[in-house]
C-alpha positions in Angstrom: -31.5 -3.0 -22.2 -32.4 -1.4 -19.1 -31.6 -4.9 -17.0 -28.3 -4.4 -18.4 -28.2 -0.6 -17.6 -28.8 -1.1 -14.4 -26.5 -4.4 -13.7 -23.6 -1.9 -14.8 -24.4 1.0 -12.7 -25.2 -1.5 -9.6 -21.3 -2.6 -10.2 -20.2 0.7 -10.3 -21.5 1.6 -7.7 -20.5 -1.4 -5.0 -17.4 -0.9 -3.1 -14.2 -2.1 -4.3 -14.5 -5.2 -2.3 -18.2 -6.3 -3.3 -16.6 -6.0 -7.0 -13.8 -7.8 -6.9 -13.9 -9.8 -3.8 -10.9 -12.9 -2.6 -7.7 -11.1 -4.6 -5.4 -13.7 -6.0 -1.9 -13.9 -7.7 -2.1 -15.3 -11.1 1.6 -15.5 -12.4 2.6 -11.7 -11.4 -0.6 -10.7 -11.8 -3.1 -9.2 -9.0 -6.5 -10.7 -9.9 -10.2 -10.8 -8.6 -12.1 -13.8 -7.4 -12.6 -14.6 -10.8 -9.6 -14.5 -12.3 -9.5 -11.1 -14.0 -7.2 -8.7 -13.4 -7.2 -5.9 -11.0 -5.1 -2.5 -10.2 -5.3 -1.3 -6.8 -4.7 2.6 -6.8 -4.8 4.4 -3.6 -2.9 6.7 -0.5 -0.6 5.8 2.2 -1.1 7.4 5.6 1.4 8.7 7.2 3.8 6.9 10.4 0.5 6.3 12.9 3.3 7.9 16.0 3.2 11.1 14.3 0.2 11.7 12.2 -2.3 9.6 14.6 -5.3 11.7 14.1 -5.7 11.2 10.7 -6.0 7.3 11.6 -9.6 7.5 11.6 -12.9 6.4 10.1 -13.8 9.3 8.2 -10.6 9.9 7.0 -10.9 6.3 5.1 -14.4 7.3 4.2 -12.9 10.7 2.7 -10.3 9.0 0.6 -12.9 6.2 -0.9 -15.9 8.8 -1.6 -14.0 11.9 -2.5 -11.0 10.8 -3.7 -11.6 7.6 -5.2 -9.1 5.4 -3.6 -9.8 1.8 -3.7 -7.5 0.8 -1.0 -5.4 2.0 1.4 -2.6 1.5 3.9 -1.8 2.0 7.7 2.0 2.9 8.5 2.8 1.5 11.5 6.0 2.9 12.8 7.7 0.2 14.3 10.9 2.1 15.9 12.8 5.3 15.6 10.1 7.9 16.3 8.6 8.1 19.9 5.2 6.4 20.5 6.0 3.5 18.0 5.1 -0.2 18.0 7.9 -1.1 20.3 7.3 1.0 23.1 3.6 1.6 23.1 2.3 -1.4 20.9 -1.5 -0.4 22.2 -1.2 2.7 20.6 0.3 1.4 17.8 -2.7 -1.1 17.2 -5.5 1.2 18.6 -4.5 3.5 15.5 -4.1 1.1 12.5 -7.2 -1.1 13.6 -9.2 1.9 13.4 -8.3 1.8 9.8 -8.8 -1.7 9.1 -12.3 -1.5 10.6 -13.4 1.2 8.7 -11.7 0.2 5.5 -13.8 -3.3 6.1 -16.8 -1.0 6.6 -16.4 1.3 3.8 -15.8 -2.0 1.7 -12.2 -1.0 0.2 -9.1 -2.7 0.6 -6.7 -1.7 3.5 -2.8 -2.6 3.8 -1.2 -3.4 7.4 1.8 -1.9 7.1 4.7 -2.9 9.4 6.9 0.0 9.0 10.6 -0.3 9.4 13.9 -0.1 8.1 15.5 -2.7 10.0 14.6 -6.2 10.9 12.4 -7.2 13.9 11.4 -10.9 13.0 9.7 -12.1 16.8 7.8 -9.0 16.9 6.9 -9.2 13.3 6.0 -12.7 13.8 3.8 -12.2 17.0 2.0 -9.2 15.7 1.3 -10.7 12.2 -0.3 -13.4 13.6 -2.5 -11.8 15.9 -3.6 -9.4 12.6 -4.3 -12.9 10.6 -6.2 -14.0 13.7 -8.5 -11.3 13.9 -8.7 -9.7 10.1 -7.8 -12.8 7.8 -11.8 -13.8 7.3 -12.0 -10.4 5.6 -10.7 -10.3 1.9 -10.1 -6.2 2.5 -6.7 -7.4 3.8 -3.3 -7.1 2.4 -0.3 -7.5 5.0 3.0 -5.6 4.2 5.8 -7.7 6.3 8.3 -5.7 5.8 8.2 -1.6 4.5 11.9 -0.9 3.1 14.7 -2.9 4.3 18.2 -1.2 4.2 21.1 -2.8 5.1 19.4 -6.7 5.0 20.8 -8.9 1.9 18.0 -10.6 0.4 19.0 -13.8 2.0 18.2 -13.2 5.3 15.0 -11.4 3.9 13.8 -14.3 2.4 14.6 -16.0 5.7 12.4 -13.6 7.7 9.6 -13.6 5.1 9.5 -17.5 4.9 9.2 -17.3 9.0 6.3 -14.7 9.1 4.3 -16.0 5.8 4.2 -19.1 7.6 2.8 -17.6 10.9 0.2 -15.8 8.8 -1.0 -18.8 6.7 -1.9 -20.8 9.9 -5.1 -18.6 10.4 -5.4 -16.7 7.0 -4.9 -19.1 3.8 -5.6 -16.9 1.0 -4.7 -13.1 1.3 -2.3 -11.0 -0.4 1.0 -10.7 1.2 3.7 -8.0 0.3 7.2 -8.5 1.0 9.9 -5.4 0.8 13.3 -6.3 -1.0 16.7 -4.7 -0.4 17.9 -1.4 -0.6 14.7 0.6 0.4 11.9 -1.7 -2.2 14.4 -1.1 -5.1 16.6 -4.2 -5.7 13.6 -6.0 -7.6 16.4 -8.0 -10.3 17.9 -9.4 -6.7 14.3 -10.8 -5.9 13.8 -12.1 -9.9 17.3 -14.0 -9.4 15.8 -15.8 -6.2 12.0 -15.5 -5.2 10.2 -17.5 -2.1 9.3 -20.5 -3.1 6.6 -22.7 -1.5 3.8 -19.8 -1.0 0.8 -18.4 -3.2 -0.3 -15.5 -3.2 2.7 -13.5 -2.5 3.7 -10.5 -4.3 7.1 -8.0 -3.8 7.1 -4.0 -3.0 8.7 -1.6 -4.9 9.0 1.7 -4.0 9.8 5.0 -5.7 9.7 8.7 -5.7 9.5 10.3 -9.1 12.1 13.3 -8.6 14.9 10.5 -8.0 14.0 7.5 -9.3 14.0 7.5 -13.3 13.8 5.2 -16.0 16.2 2.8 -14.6 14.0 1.9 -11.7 11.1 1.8 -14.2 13.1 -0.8 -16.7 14.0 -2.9 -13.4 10.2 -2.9 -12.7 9.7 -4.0 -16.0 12.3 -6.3 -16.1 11.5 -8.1 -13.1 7.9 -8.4 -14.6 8.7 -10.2 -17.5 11.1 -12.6 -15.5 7.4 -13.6 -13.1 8.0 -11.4 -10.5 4.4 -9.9 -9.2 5.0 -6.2 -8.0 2.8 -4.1 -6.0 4.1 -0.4 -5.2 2.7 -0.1 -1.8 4.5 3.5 -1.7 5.4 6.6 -4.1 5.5 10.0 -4.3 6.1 13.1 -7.1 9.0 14.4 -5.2 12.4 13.7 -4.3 13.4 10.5 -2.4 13.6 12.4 0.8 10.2 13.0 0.6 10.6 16.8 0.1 12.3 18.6 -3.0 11.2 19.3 -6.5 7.8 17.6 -7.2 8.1 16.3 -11.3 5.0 15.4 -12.7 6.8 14.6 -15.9 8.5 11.3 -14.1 5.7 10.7 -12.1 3.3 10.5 -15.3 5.7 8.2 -16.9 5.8 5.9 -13.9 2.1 6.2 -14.0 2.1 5.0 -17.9 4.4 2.1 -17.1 2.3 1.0 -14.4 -1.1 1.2 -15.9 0.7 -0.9 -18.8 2.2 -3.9 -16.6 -0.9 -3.4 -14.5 0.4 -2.9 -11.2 -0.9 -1.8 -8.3 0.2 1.7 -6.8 -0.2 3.8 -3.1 1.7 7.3 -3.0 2.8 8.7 -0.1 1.5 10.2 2.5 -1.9 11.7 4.0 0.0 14.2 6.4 0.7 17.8 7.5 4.2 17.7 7.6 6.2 20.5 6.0 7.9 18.6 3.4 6.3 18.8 -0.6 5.2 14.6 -0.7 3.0 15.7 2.7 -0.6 15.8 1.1 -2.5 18.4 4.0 -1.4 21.9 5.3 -1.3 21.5 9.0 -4.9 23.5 9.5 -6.6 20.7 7.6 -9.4 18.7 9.8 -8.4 15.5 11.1 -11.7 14.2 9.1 -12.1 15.4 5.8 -13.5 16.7 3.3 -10.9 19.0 2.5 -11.7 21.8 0.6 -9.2 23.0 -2.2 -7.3 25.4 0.1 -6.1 23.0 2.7 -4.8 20.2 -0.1 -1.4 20.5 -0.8 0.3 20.6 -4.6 1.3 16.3 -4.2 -2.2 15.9 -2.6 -3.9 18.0 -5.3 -2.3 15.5 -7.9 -2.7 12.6 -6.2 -6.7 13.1 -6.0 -6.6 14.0 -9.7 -4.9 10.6 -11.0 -7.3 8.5 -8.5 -10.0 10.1 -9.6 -8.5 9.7 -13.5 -7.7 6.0 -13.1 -10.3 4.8 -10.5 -13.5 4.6 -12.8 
């Protein structure tokens, strides 16, 4: 009996990674190495050009230890805000390798996040393979290809997809790969009439914010579930769709019930100062972590609670 006590507690304590190891898709479900399957619950930093000092090891080691996160994921702005991927692509990877080393390190899962709302398919390509080069021997990784397209059908995403799914699998055969769909991660029954075909291990975003998105969005999720579409919602937040607005833990704990049911993976949004309600840190929080009570914010003060709730 004791054996067995201690086997359990020696589980419970390893890392994420140590537990559950190679993730697989099995039908639209996200799996471990041995078939069983797994929900990945975590936080989304914020764009790396604008909350870069937060892009550091102890902040990864703060959101495993005290928060409970079991993964989590590295925005990388690709346009639109100075200091971004395009014009200062050392920055850019400085920042979100930081993350991917210390995730690896503090044995979680970590997302590379390429995030834009508008299609950049050579870049995308080139710096997708250069991540698979270096990170696709570690099973921490999940590459994001795309964060929420806007104006591109699903047609031409596929297209894209196809091209950079093939650059990665030439150096990393086996981990998870997230693609957005149209119409910022929301057009999920477009992706259910017409998924990639060809590739494993691929799974489609989703995105939502609880204020704005209701049970529509939570019936299309369904929906696109029970049609063999795997989803993985690699952002969300208890606001409004803008990011700011009236926080409704009412929506957000029925998105959380219809989650934990279809057993899907989920990241909310975002560890960052910014004066807007989904930001999770007044601006006088360390760049480190812990914080105390007084520098978490009303979002990040739920957030903490339901990883800490659902990540036993």
């Amino acid at each position: 009996m004791a054996a067995v006590l201690m086997m359990v507690l020696t589980a419970q304590a390893a890392g994420p990674v140590k537990r559950w190891g190679q993730l697989q898709v099995q039908g639209t479900q996200l799996c471990d190495q041995q078939g069983n399957p797994v929900v990945l619950r975590g936080v989304s930093l914020g764009w790396h050009n604008i909350w870069p000092r937060f892009y550091n090891k102890k902040v990864v080691r703060t959101l495993k230890n005290d928060w409970n996160a079991t993964v989590v994921r590295a925005a990388m702005g690709v346009t639109t805000v100075e200091d971004n991927y395009l014009d200062n692509p050392s920055f850019a990877l400085e920042c979100v390798e930081k993350v991917v080393k210390a995730a690896i390190k503090e044995d979680i899962y970590v997302i590379i996040d390429w995030h834009a709302h508008e299609m950049h398919t050579k870049e995308a390509k080139a710096f997708f393979a250069q991540m698979a080069q270096k990170y696709g021997k570690y099973p921490h990784v999940i590459y994001e290809l795309y964060n929420e397209p806007v104006e591109d059908s699903w047609e031409s995403l596929k297209q894209y997809a196809s091209e950079i799914i093939t650059e990665i699998r030439k150096y990393d055969p086996d981990n998870i790969i997230l693609m957005g769909c149209p119409h910022w991660d929301q057009d999920v029954h477009v992706v259910a009439e017409s998924p990639l075909r060809g590739f494993s291990n691929i799974m489609y975003t989703l995105h939502y914010y609880a204020s704005t998105h209701k049970e529509y969005l939570r019936d299309r999720m369904e929906d696109a579930v029970k049609r063999g579409i795997p989803i993985f919602v690699s952002e969300s937040g208890v606001t409004e769709a803008s990011g700011n607005g009236v926080i409704d833990p009412e929506s957000q704990q029925l998105w959380l019930d219809r989650m934990e049911k279809l057993k899907i993976s989920w990241l909310c949004w975002s560890l960052s100062d910014k004066d807007e309600s989904c930001s999770m840190l007044l601006p006088r929080a360390t760049a480190t972590g812990p914080w105390p009570e007084d520098v978490i914010k009303r979002s990040g003060k739920m957030v903490r609670e339901y990883l800490k709730r659902y990540n036993k």
